[in-house]
C-alpha distance (Angstrom), angle and dihedral (degrees) to the residues before:
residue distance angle dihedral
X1 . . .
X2 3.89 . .
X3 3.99 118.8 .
X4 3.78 131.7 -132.9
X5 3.74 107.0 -103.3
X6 3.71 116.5 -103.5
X7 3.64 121.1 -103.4
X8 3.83 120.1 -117.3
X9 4.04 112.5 -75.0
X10 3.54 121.7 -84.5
X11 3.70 121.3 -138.5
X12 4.38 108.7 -125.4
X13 3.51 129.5 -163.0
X14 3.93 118.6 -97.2
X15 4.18 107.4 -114.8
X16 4.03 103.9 -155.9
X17 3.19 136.2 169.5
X18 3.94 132.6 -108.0
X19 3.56 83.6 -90.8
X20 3.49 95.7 63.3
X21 3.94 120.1 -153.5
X22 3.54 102.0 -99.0
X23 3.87 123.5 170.2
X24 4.06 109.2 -82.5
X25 3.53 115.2 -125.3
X26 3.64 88.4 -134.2
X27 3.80 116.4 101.1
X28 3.83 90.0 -131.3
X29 3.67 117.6 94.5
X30 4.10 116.3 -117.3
X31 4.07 123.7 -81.4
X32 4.24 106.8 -127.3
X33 3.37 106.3 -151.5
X34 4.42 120.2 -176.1
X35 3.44 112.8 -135.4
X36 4.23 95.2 -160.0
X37 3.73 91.2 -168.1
X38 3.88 103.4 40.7
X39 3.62 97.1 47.5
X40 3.84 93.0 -127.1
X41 3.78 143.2 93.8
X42 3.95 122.8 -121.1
X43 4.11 119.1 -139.3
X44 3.55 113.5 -152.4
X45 3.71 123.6 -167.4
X46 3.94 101.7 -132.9
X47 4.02 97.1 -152.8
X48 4.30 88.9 54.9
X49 3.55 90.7 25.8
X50 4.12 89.0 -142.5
X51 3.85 127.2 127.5
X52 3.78 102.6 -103.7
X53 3.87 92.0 175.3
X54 3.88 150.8 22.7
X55 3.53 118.6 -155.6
X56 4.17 115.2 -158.4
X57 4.08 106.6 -127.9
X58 3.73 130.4 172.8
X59 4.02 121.6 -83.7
X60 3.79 124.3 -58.7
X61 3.93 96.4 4.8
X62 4.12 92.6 -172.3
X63 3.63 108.3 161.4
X64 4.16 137.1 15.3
X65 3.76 137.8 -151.9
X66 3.37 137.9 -169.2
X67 4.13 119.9 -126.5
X68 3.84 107.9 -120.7
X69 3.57 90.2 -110.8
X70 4.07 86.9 62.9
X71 3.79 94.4 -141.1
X72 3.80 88.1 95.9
X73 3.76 136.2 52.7
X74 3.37 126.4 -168.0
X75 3.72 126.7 -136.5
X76 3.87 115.7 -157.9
X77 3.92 117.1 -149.8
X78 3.27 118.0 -164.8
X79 3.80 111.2 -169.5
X80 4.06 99.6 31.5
X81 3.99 86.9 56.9
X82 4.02 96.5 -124.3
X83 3.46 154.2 93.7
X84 3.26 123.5 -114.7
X85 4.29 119.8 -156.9
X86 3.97 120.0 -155.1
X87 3.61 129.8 179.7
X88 4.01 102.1 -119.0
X89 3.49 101.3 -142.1
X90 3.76 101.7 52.2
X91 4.20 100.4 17.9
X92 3.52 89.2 -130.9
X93 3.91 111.9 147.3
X94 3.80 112.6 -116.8
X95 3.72 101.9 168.5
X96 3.74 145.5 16.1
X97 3.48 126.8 -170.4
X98 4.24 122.8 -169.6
X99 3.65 132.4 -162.5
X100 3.71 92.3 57.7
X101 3.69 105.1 139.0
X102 3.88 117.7 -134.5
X103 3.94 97.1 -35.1
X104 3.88 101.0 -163.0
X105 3.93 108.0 153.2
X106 3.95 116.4 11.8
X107 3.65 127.0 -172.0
X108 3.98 143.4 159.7
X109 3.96 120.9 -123.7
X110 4.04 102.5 -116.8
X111 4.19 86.5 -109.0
X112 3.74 78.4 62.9
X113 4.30 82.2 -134.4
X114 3.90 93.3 113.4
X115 4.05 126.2 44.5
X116 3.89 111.7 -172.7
X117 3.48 133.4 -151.0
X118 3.89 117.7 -160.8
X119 3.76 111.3 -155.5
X120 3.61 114.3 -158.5
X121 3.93 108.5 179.3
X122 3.50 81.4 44.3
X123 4.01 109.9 56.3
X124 3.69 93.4 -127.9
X125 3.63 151.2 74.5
X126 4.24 125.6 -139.5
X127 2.88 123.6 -147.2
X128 4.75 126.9 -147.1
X129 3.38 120.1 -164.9
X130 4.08 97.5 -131.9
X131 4.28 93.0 -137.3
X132 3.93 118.6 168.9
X133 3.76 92.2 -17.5
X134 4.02 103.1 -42.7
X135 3.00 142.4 95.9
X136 4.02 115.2 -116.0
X137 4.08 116.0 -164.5
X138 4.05 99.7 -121.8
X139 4.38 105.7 166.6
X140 4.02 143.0 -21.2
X141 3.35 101.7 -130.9
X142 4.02 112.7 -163.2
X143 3.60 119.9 -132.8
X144 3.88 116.8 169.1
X145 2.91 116.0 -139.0
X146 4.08 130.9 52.3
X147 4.21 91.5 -64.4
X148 3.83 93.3 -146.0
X149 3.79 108.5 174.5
X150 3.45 143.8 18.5
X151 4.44 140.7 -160.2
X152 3.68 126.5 151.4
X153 3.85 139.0 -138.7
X154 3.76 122.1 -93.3
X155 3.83 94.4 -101.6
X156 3.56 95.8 50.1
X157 3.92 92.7 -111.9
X158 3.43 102.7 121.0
X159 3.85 146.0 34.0
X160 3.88 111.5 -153.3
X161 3.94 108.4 -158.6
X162 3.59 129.9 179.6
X163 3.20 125.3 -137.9
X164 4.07 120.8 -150.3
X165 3.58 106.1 -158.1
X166 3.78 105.5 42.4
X167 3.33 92.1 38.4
X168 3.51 101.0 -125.2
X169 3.90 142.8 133.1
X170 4.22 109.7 -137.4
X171 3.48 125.7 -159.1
X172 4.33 114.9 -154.6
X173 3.55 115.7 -156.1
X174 3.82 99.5 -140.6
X175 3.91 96.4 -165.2
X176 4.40 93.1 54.8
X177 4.18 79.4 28.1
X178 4.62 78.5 -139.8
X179 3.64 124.8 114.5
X180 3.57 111.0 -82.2
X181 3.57 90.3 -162.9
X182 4.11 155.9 -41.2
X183 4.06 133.0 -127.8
X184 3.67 127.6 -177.0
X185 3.92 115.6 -126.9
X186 3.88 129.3 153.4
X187 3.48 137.4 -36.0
X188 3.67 122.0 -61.3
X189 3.83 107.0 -4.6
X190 3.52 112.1 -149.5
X191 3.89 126.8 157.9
X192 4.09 122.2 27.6
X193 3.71 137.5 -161.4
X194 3.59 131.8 170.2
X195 3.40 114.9 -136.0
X196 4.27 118.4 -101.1
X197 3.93 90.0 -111.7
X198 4.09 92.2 46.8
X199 3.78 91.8 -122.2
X200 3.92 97.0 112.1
X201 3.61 152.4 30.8
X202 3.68 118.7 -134.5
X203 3.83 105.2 -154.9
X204 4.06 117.1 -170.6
X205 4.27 101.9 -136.8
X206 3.77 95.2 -147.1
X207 3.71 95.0 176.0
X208 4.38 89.5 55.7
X209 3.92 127.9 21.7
X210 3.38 107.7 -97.1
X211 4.19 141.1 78.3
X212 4.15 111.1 -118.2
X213 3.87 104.1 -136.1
X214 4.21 103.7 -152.7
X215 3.77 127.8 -159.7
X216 3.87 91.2 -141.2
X217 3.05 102.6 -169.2
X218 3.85 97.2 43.8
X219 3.89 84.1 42.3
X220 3.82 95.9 -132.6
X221 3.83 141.9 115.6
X222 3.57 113.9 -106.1
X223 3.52 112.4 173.0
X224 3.89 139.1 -13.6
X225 3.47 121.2 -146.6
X226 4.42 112.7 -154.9
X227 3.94 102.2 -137.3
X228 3.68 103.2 159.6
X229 4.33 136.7 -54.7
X230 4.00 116.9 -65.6
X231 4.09 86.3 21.9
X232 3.87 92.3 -171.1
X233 4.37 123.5 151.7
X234 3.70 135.9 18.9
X235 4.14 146.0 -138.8
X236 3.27 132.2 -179.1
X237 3.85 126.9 -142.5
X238 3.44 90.8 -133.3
X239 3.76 108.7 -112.1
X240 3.51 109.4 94.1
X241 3.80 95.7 -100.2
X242 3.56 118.7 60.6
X243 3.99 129.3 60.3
X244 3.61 131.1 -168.8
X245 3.73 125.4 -140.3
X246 3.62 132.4 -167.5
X247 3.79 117.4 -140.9
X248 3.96 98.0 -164.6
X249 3.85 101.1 -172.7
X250 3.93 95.9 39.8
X251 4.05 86.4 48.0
X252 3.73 86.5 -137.4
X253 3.98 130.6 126.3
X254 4.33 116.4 -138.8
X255 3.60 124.7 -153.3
X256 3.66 107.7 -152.2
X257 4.15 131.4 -164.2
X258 3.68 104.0 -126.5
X259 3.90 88.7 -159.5
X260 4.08 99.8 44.9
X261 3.50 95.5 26.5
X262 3.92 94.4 -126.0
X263 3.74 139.5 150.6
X264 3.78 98.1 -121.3
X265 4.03 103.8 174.7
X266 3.55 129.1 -6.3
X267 3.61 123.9 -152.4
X268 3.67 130.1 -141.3
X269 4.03 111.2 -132.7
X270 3.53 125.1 159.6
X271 4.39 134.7 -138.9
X272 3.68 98.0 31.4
X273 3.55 110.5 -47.5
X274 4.11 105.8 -139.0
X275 4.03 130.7 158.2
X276 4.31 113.1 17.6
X277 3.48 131.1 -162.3
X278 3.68 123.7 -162.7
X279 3.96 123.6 -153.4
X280 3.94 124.1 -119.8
X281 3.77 93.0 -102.3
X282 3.74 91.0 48.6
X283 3.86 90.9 -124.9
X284 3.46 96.0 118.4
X285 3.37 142.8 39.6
X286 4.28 118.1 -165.3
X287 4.27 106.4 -150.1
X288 4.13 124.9 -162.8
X289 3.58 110.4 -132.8
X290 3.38 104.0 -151.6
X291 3.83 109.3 -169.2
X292 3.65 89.3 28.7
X293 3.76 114.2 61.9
X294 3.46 98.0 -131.1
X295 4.35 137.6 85.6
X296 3.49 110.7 -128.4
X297 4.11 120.9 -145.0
X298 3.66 115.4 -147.5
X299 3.70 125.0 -167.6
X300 3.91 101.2 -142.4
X301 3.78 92.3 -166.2
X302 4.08 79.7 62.5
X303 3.78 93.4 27.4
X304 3.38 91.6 -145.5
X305 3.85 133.8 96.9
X306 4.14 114.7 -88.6
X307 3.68 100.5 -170.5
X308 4.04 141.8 -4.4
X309 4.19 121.9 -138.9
X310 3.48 115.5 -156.1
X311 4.11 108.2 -130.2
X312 3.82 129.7 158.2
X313 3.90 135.5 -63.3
X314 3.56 117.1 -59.9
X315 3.66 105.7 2.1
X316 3.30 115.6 -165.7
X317 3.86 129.5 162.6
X318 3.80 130.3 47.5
X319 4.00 137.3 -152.6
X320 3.71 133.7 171.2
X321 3.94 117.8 177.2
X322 3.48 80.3 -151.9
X323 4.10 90.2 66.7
X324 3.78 132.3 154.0
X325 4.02 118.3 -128.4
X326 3.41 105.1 -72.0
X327 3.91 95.9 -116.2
């Protein structure tokens, strides 16, 4: 059904902490790390690697996206129904929009025309028309059952979603705003990619141990690739070749050859390892922990992790300003 359009943003007060969110001294832009069950976000100085900050969001805050402008990132929270925007250098709040319903996974379409919100209490995803800077309420569009995650094709056409509890993989036709169409694949679909050349979906199989690689076009399974138990989210290095996987049950990290379709390197990381973010010099790579209350920093030269920060429960997403290419 269509939605209202939003109203113009409202400016909200930033909620700190006693520690305030000062500038670091460190050249490095800030960490921002979601704590889902706190309600809050954790800023962590990358040169000390210590949280110097916590900044109060709404409920659930899950995943995070930058604005195309990248002065902006967006905080999704699920349970308080709203977005709230931070200014990713500092952490400091800038706006807050309510009446989002069940923001889970957020994303922009690569034209930057489309932002997506997948709602998954809800059985559906919304789509906003992202015109002059804000976001404009365009269609619900239902999608039984739990829509989980969410990546688009190269031209913008499409966004693939997975959904975790009918086991499917759904493809939303952005110019008709309808479901194009629906495939089965494993159990418990959870993160998606599409592959660098647009050929292929990479589809984390949560439920199983392995990542689903899907001729999308053809609509058919091709090839599935065993990385490790509760396979869930991806990041790429950033060179058009390698992809990492995070096995959440096995608490273990798998490189995989985009072009071969390999495991190349797996990673030992302990308490659930969930979203990853890798640094501009691809040196680094920052891990969620989700079960335990901490982000893990691997050296991938190494492949091993270098250090552990403690954060609050249930973190979940991941930014650095300082970010490789996504794939």
């Amino acid at each position: 059904m269509p939605l209202s359009p939003l109203r113009r943003l409202v400016l909200a007060s930033p909620l700190l902490t006693s520690a305030q969110v000062a500038h670091s001294q460190s050249p490095l832009p800030l960490a921002i790390v979601l704590n889902s069950r706190d309600a809050n976000v954790s800023l962590i100085d990358q040169k000390s690697f210590s949280e110097v900050a916590r900044v109060e969001v709404g409920k659930e805050p899950h995943h995070l996206y930058p604005k195309p402008d990248g002065r902006t990132l967006i905080v999704a929270n699920a349970i308080s129904n709203d977005l709230h925007f931070l200014d990713p250098s500092t952490g400091r709040v800038q706006q807050r929009i309510r009446n989002i319903d069940d923001p889970y996974q957020i994303g922009f379409s690569p034209d930057n025309r489309w932002f997506v919100s997948v709602c998954l209490r809800l059985d559906r995803v919304d789509l906003y028309r992202y015109e002059g800077g804000l976001l404009v309420a365009s269609r619900r569009v239902p999608l039984a059952k739990a829509p989980s995650h969410v990546w688009f094709s190269a031209d913008s056409r499409f966004a693939f979603v997975t959904l975790q509890e009918s086991d499917e993989v759904a493809a939303i036709d952005l110019q008709s705003q309808d479901v194009a169409w629906r495939m089965k694949v494993g159990r418990q679909p959870a993160g998606i990619i599409v592959t660098p050349d647009d050929r292929r979906l990479m589809v984390g199989i949560m439920g199983e141990d392995y990542v689903e690689i899907i001729d999308w076009r053809a609509r058919r399974s091709v090839a599935r690739i065993p990385t490790g138990k509760g396979a869930h989210n991806f990041r790429g290095l950033g060179d058009g070749r390698f992809v990492y996987v995070s096995n959440r049950v096995a608490n273990t990290i798998s490189k995989i050859d985009m072009g071969s379709l390999q495991v190349v390197q797996s990673i030992a990381v302990a308490g659930g390892p969930d979203c990853m973010e890798v640094t501009d010099d691809r040196r680094l790579m920052w891990v969620t922990a989700r079960f335990a209350r901490q982000v893990a920093v691997v050296d991938l030269e190494a492949g091993r992790v270098a250090r552990t920060i403690p954060v609050g429960r249930s973190p979940h997403g991941v930014f650095l300003l300082n970010r490789a290419a996504l794939l």
